[in-house]
Structures are given as C-alpha cells and as structure tokens.
N, C-alpha and C positions, 0 to 999 in steps of 0.2 A: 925454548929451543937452545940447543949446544950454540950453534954460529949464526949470525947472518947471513945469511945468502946475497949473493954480490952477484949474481944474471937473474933473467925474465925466468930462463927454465929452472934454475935453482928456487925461486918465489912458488913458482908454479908446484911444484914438487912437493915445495912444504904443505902448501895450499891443499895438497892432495890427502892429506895424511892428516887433518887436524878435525874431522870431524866421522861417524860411524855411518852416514846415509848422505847416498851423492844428490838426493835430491829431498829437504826439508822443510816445507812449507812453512812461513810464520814467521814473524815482524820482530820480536822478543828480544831476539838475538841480535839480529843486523841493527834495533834502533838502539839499541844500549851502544852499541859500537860504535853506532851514527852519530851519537851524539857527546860521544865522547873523545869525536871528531871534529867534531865542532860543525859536520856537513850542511851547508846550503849552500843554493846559488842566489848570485842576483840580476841573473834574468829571466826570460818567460821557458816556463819549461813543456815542452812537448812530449804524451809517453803514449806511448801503440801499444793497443792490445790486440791480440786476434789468434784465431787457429791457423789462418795462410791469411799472407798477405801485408804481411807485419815491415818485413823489409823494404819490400815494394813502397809501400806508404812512408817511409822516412828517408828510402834513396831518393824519390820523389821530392819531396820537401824539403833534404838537404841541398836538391841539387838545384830548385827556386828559391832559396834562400842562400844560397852563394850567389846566383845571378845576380840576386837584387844587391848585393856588395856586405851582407850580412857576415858576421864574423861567425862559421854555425860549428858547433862541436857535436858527436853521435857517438851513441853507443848501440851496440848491435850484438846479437849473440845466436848461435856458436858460430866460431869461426870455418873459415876452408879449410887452408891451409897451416895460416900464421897468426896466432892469437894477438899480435899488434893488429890485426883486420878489425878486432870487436872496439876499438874505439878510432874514429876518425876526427880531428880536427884542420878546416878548411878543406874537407874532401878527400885528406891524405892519410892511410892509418899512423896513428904515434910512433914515435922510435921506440923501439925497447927500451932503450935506457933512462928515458922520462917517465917511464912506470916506475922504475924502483925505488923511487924516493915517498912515494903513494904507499905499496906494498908494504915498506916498513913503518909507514902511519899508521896503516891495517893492524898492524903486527902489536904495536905498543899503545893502540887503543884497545885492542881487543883484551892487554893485561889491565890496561885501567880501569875499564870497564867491568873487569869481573874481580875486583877488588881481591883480589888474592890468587883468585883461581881466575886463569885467560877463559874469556865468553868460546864456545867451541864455535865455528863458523865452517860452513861446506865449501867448497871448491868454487862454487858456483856465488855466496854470500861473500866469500872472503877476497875474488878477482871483480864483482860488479863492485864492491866500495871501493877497492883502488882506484876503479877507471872514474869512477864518482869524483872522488878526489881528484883526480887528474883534472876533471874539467870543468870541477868548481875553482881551480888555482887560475884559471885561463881569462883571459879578459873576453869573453864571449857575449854574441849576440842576441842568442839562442841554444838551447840544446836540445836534442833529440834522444828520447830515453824510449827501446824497445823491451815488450817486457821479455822476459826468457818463459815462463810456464804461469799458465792461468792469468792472475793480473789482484787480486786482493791482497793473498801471500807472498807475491813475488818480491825477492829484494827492492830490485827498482822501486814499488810503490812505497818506498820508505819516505821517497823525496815525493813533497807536495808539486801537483802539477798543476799548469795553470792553465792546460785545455789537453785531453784525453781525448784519446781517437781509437775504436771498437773499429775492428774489420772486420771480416767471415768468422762467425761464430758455427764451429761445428762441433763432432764429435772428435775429441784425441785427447790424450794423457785422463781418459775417468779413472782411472784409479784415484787419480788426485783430486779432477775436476769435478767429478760427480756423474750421472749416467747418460743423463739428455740435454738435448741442446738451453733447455732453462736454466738447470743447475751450472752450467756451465757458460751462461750469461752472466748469470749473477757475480761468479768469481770475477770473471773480467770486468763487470760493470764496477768490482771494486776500487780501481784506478781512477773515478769521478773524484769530483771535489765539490762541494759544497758554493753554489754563485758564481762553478768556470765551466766553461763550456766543454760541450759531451761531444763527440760527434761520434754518430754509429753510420759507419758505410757498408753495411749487412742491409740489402733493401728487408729481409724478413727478420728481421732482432727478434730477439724473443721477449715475452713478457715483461719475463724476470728486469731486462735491461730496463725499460722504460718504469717499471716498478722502484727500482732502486737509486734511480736519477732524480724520481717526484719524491722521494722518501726523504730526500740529501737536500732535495733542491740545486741540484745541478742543470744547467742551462741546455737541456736536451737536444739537438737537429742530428734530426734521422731522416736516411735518405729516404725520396720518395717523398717526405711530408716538408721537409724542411730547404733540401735543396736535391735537384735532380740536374739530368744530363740528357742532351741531345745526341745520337750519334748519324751520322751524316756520312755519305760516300767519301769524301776527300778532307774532311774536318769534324770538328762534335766544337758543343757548345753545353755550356754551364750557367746555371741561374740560382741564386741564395736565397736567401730572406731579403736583402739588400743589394747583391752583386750581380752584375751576369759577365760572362765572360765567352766572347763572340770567336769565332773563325780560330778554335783552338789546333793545330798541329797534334797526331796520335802521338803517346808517351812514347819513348824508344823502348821500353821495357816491352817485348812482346806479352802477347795474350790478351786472351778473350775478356779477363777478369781486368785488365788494367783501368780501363776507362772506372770502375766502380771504385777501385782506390785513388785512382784521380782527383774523383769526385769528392770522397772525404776531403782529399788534401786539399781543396779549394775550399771547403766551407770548414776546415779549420783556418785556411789562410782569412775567410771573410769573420771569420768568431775573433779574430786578432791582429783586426788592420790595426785597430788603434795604438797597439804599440811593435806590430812590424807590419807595416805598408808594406806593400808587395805592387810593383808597376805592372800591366799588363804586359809588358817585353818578357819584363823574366819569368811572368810565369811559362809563354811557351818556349822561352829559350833552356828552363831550366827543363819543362818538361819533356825536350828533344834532346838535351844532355845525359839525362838518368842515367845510371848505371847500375847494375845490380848481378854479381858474377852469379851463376847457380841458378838463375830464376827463369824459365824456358828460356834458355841463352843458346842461339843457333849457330855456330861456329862457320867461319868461312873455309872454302874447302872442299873435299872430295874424297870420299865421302858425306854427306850430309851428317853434321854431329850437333846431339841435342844434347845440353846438358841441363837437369834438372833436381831440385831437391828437395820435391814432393816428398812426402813420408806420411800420410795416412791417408785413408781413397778421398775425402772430398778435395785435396791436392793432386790427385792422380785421376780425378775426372775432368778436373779442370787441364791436366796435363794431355787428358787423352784427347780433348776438345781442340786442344790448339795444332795437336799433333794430326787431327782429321783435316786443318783447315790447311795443312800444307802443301797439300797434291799427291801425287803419286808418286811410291817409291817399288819400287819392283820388289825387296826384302828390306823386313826393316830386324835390326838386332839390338836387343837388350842388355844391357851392363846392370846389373840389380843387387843391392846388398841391403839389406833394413835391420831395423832394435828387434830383439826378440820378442818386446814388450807390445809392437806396433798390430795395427791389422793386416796380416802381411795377405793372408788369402784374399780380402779384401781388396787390399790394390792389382793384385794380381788378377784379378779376375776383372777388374774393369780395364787391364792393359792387351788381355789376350785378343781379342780381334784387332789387336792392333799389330801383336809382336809373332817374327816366324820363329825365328830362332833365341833362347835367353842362354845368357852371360851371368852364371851365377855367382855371386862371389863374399868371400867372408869378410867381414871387419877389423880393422886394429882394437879393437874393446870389449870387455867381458858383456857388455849389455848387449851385443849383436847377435842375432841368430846364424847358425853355420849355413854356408851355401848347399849340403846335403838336407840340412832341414828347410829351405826353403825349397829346396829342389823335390821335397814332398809332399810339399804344400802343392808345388805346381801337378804334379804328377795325379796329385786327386781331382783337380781340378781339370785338368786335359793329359790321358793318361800317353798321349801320343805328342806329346812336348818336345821339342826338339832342344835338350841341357845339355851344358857345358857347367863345367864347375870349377873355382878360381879358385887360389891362394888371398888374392887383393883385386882391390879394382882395377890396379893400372894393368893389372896381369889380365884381369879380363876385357880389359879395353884392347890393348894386343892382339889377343885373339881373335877379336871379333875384327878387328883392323887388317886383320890377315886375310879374312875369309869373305870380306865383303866386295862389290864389284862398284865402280867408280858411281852407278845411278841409285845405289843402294844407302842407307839410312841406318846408323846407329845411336840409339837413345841411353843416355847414363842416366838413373835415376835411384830412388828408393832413399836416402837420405845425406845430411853435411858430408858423411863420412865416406859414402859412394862418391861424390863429385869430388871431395876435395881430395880423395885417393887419387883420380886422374889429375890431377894439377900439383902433383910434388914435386912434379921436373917442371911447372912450368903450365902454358895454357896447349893444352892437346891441340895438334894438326893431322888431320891427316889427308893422306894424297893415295890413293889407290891403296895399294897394298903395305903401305910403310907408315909408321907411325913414329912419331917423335915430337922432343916438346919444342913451342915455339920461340924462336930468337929474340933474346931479352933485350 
C-alpha cells in the first residue's frame, strides 16, 4: 500500500480492497497471519457458534462475568451502527483509536507472512485479527470469541478455545454451510477442542455434532442429557452434572428462546468454575443486567416499537412467537429490508398473519435485495399486501411513524442492516405521530 492509513475508516477501506470474495472460508490464510503475529491469549477463551442466538449467549455471559468482578473482553460481529460495537472490553465498545495500532500489526504481518508477496485476507479475516490482537494486548480475564459464519472455517476458530458453546443449529448461509441441519452441525461443531468442553444448547443437535465431539474427544453436555432448565411462573431453575442453580430471575433479554441460551451459559459457566468461579449473586445479577441492542428489543414509547435482527425464518419464527405473546395491537406495521442471498419468501410468510401493513425498504450494500424485489416476493405470496417501498430504513420507519395510531405496533426487522438503519441518529422513539432519535 502507497500510505498508512492514520483513522478506523481509512483501515477499514483498505481492508475492503485487499481481497476478491467478501466472504472466504478457510484457515490457510488467517493462521499464516496469526502466527506471524505471534497471536495467543493467556486466559480461558470462550467461542459461540450457532445460527441465532450467538449474541445472546455472550451478552449473557459477558454480562455474569463482569458481575462476578471478572476483567471480560468480547468480540461480536456485525456491527449496528459503529464497528467499534464488534469488540467490547469491560462491557464498553473500544475507542477507535486503540484499533489502529492492531490494524497496522495486521498489515505488516500479513507482508511477513507471505514472504514476498502480502497473504491476501477478506474484510472480515483482516478486521477479526485486529480486534484478536486488541484483546490478546489486554490484561484479561476472559474472552469471549462469537463466530461470524459456520464455525470450522471461520477466522475466529484460528484461536484455540477452551470451551465452545453450539446454539440453535438451523438452516442459513448453505451455500457455505452445506444443505441440512447435519452438514451444517458438523461445521459448527468444528470450534470443539480436543479434552475442553462442548456445550450444545440446541435441545435437538444433530448427529453430526455429537459425532464429531466422540471423534476429537471433546467433553460433550448437551442439553437435555447433560444439563436442563426448570421454568416456573415467577422464576426457572437450572441443574448440571454438578450445579443447580435455584430461584433464578428471567434474563432481561426478551424471548421465548432465552431461558435455552441461558441454559448453555450456565453449563458453560459449571464446565469452568475451576478457573472462573462464578458466585450465585452474579449469576442473576448479570443475568438481569444483559444487554443485547437488536435482539427482540421492545422500545419504550408510543407507539409500540420492536426491533429485531432476525434474517432467516428459524429467527423470524422465533420472532413471530414472541411477537404473538404480546397482546393485542389494533395494526401492526412492518419495517423489512433483507440479503438477496437470504430466504426472504421464507420469512415473509411466517410474518404475514402477523403484519397489516409492510414498510419496504432497500439497503446500503450490494448484497441486499431491492425493496421492489422484495415487494414481489410479498405480492406472490398475498396478492392483496398492503406495500409501501423505501429509499432506507430510517425513511421507512418514518413513514410507518406517520401513519400509525398511539395503540398501534410497529416491528423493524429482516437484518443488522434494517435495525442499524433506524439507529444512525441515535435509539428511535416514538410518540404518536413524530418520530425522532432519542436524547443522548
């Protein structure tokens, strides 16, 4: 490269340009890099896999292991709005300016490493080793590593983990992952390690998983066999191989699906007392702290406003589930933008008994589908749809802001890029007819 780049957006930029496919599966690359970084940590490393659920399970875990007074560092991917979001240390995302010194590690390993010619790394390769770096420099207690796609291939699995945690295993990204929910275990189950513990919080895992854990010898608890959950009117309770955990407080993280990622994170927390204790306080203090923006996140207000960032239907049934347990809303309105790549008929059709009116809208990215093409997907599907069609999402948040009535219900969904659209000014409020963002 002609200059270094001296900001986060300048790194970012380059990052964009140094490789021919934004998304390239495979280790080859990043461990030449890796190790030409000299990359490890030395403490216990934590890495989520899963098709949903992925965040949930490490805002969870980051947020009882800050309780317990843990020093925890996370990495998280994709961002909302501001790509300092995808790595947090003590709860807070990084400054911009403590990436770039990482970024240009990235940079003059990646020449070392290809001994003449720079290793080519994706966008996605070349921003997960920076935040790597960042939080191997850190005097931490723990880290938290999510994967970004499948979990065999993925950069993240460059770094050895010392206890791997499987959510909902469904159908999304087969191009990459493979067709059905086996082949598509199996990738993920590749984040195991060999004598450290597995946790899979999918009560139905597929074969594949539990195949590939006896194959490694990896120390297998699957829910259901290994540790399950009580749920109760005013409390739920947890029970391990060794643990139980009495008169727990519901996650703040809404949804139906919470208590099951919960559940992992306890029986990762009990596969790992021996080198981070966890006191019963923190676990419900952390798990009444959670935080997780994007993730059936109910906004206060008035209109009622859901934001969510489902993006393939087993996320969008679980969306519609939590969205039935709400009560009643007189009209509910859709905000919807998805990848081209996704099952967009798919989700749409398990949203429509739900939605009167949609909000269709286009993305800032070439991978997005146009809100005309989605708006034909709908139209096959219920030829009598009631469409609106955006520019963006905040423009179609507007609109639906406009036209809805104070008992009325409007839901953002369909992907990072739909919710983080309404959150460029800020966290959406709205009051009857007016929309604007809220007071920082």
């Amino acid at each position: 490269m002609s200059s270094t780049p001296h900001t986060l957006d300048g790194w970012l930029a380059h990052a964009e340009t140094l490789h021919a496919r934004a998304i390239d599966l495979g280790l080859e690359r990043v461990r030449a890099v890796s190790a030409a970084m000299g990359l490890r940590f030395a403490c216990p490393v934590i890495t989520v896999a899963g098709t949903n659920g992925k965040g949930s399970t490490v805002a969870m875990l980051e947020s009882i292991l800050l309780a317990a007074g843990y020093r925890v560092g996370a990495y998280t991917s994709p961002h909302l709005v501001h790509f300092e979001e995808r790595c947090r240390i003590g709860g807070r995302p990084v400054d911009a300016q403590a990436l770039l010194p990482h970024f240009a590690a990235v940079e003059q390993a990646r020449h070392a490493a290809g001994q003449g010619v720079a290793v080519s790394l994706s966008y996605f390769e070349f921003t997960t080793l920076a935040i790597l770096s960042l939080l191997a420099a850190q005097q931490l207690d723990a880290v938290l590593l999510e994967v970004g796609l499948g979990g065999r291939l993925d950069a993240v699995n460059v770094i050895d983990t010392d206890c791997a945690i499987l959510t909902s295993i469904d159908l999304d990204h087969m191009e990459f992952l493979g067709p059905d929910r086996e082949s598509i275990g199996r990738e993920k189950a590749g984040i195991m390690r060999p004598g450290k513990p597995a946790i899979v919080s999918d009560p139905q895992a597929p074969q594949s998983v539990r195949d590939h854990a006896q194959a490694i010898g990896a120390d297998l608890r699957l829910a259901g066999r290994d540790f399950h959950y009580t749920h109760l009117p005013q409390q739920w309770g947890w029970q391990g191989r060794a643990q139980r955990r009495h008169s727990l407080a519901f996650p703040a993280l809404r949804g139906a699906n919470q208590l099951l990622n919960a559940s992992g994170v306890l029986a990762a927390l009990e596969a790992l007392q021996a080198v981070l204790p966890v006191a019963a306080q923190a676990v419900r203090e952390g798990f009444v702290r959670a935080e997780l923006p994007g993730r059936f996140q109910v906004l206060a207000g008035q209109p009622t406003l859901v934001l969510d960032v489902g993006h393939n239907p087993h996320a969008i049934a679980v969306l519609a589930e939590n969205l039935d347990s709400m009560g009643y809303f007189p009209v509910t309105h859709a905000v919807f933008g998805a990848m081209a790549d996704k099952d967009i008929a798919g989700m749409l059709r398990r949203m429509l008994p739900l939605v009167d009116v949609w909000h269709l809208c286009d993305l800032p990215t070439p991978r997005a589908a146009q809100a005309q093409q989605i708006a034909a997907h709908l139209r096959a599907l219920q030829p009598a749809a009631r469409i609106h069609t955006h520019a963006s999402p905040l423009e179609a948040l507007r609109a639906a802001a406009a036209a809805v009535d104070l008992a009325d219900r409007i839901v953002v969904f369909g992907s990072f890029y739909t919710v983080g659209g309404v959150m460029q000014e800020g966290l959406p409020r709205l009051h009857g007819k007016h929309l604007g963002p809220s007071p920082q």
